[in-house]
C-alpha positions in Angstrom: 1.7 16.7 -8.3 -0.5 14.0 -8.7 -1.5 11.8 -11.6 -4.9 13.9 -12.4 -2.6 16.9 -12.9 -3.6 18.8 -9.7 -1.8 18.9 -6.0 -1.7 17.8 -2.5 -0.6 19.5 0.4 1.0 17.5 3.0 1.0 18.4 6.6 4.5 17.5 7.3 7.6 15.7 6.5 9.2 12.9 8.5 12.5 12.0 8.5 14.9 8.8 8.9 11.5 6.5 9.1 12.3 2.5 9.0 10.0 0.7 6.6 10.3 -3.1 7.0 8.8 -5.8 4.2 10.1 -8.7 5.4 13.6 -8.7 4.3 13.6 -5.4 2.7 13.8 -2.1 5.0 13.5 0.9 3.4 14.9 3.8 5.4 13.5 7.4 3.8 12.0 10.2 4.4 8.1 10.3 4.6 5.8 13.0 3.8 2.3 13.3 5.8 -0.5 13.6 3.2 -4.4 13.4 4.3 -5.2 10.6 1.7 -7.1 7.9 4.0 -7.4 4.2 3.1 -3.6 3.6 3.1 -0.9 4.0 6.0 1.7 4.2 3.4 2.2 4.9 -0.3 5.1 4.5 -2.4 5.4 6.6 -5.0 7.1 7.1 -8.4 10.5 8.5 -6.2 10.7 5.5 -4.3 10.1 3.0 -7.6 12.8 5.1 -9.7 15.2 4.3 -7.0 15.0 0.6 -7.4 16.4 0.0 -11.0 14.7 -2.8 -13.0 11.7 -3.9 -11.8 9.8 -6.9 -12.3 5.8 -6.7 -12.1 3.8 -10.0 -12.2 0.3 -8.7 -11.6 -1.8 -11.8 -11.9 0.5 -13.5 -9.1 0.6 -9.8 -7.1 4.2 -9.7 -7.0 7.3 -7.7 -7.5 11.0 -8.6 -8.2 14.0 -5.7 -7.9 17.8 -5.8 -7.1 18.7 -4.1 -3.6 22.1 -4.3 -2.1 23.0 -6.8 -4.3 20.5 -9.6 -3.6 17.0 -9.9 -5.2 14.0 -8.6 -3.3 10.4 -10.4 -3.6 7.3 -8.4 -3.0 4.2 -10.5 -2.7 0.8 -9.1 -2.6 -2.3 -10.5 -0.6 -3.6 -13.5 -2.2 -6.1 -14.7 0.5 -9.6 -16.1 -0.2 -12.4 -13.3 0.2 -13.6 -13.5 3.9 -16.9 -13.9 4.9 -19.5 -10.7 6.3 -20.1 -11.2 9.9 -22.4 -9.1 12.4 -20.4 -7.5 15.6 -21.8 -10.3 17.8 -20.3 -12.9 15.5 -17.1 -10.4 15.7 -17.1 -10.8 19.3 -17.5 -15.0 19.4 -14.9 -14.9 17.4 -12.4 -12.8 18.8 -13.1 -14.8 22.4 -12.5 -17.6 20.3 -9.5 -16.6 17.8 -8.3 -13.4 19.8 -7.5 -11.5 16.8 -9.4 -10.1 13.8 -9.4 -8.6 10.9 -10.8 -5.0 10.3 -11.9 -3.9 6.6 -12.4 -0.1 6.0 -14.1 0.9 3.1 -13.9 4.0 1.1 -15.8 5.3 -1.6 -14.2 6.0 -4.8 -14.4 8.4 -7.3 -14.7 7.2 -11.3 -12.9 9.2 -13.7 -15.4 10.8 -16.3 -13.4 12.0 -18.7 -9.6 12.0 -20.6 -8.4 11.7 -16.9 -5.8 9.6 -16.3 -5.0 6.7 -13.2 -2.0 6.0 -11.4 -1.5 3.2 -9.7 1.1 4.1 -5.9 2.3 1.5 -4.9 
């Protein structure tokens, strides 16, 4: 169930999958939903398993215990980047060889007494 009350259906479940964020590896079973815009979310199941959490969301980070050291999750904090054309896309990936790709999604505004969750 998601946080608007209604449901999902995934297409499948994978097991034993290796997440790694930097120090941290989460090993777990995954299930495949059709969401787009994100390769991965971790839900409510995955935060109640952590214990006491820190949240610092003007720095974009989170603190929590795991195997008895503390774990540090930092969110992007880069500088917007500039709106190029593909040919500029090009020079630059001759020049830099690699990019950056930005997909973007339109989203839906909640109109009523709905409520948002945020996955993290």
């Amino acid at each position: 169930m998601v946080a608007s009350g209604g449901t999902i259906k995934f297409l499948g479940k994978c097991h034993n999958i290796k997440l790694s964020m930097r120090e941290y590896v989460l090993n777990s079973s995954m299930l495949s939903i059709p969401m787009g815009g994100a390769d991965v979310v971790l839900g409510v199941q995955w935060i109640q398993s952590l214990g006491t959490i820190a949240f610092n969301f003007q720095e974009l980070f989170m603190k929590f215990p795991s195997e008895g050291k503390e774990v540090e999750l930092r969110g992007i904090t880069r500088k917007p980047g500039n709106i190029i054309r593909s040919n500029g896309m090009t020079k630059l990936l001759t020049k830099e060889q690699q990019g950056i790709i930005i997909q973007l999604c339109s989203l839906e505004v909640p109109t009523s007494k709905s409520s948002i969750s945020l996955d993290l």
